[in-house]
N, C-alpha and C positions, 0 to 999 in steps of 0.2 A: 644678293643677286636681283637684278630688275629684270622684267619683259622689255618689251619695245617700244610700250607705250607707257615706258617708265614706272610701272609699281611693282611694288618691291613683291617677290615670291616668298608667303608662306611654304607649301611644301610642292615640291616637285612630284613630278606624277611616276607610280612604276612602270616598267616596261608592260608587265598583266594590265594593269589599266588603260595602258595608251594602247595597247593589242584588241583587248573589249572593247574599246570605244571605236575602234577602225572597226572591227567585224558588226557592229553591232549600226552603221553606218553603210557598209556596204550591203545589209539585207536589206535595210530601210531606205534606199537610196531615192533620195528627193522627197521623202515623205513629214518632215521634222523639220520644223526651226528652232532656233538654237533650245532658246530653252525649255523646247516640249522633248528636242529629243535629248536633254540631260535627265527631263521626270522619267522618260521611258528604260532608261539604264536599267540593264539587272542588277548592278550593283550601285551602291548609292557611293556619294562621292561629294567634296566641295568644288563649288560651285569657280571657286576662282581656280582650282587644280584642272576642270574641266576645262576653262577657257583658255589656258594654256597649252592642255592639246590640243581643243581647235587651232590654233594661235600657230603651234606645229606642223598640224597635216596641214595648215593655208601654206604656212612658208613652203613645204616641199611637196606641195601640187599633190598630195594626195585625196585633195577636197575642193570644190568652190560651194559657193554661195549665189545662187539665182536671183535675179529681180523680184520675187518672190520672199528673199530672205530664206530658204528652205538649203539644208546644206545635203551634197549629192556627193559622191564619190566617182574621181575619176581618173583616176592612179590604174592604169592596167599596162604595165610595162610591155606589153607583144607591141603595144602602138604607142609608145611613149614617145619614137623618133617621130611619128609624123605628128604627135599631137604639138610638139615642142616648137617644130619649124612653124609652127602655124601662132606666132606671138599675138595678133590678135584676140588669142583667148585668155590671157594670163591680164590680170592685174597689177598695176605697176606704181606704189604708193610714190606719193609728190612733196 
C-alpha cells in the first residue's frame, strides 16, 4: 500500500493510536509543530505511522496547519455546515 505522496506503508496505525493522537491535539491545540508534538506523545510511536495520521485528519478536515506550521484542531461538527460553505478555508492540492 502507498500514501499519496507515494511511499510505500510500513505499518498502519490502530484505531487507539489515531484516537490519542486526535485527543492529544485537541488539548494542545495550535501549540506543536509537527514534530515537537510527535516528542510530546504519551505514547511513543514511528515516526512515519505518525505522519500518516497526520496525513488523515488533513484529508478529513479534522486538523490544519497555520503559517506558523503549528497543527490546531478544527473538526467540531455543531459548525461543520457553516465551516464547510466557507471553501476559502480548506486547502486544495494542484
Amino acid at each position: 500500500m502507498q500514501t499519496t505522496k507515494g511511499e510505500k506503508v510500513l505499518r498502519f496505525p490502530r484505531l487507539d493510536t489515531i484516537l490519542m493522537v486526535e485527543k492529544f491535539i485537541q488539548k494542545n491545540d495550535g501549540e506543536f509543530k509537527k514534530k515537537a508534538l510527535w516528542e510530546k506523545l504519551p505514547k511513543k510511536m514511528m515516526y512515519q505511522t505518525y505522519c500518516l495520521i497526520i496525513d488523515y485528519l488533513l484529508y478529513s478536515r479534522k486538523i490544519s496547519i497555520d503559517s506558523e506550521r503549528k497543527i490546531g484542531w478544527i473538526f467540531y461538527p455543531k459548525n461543520e455546515t457553516e465551516v464547510s460553505s466557507k471553501r476559502y478555508l480548506f486547502w486544495r492540492p494542484t
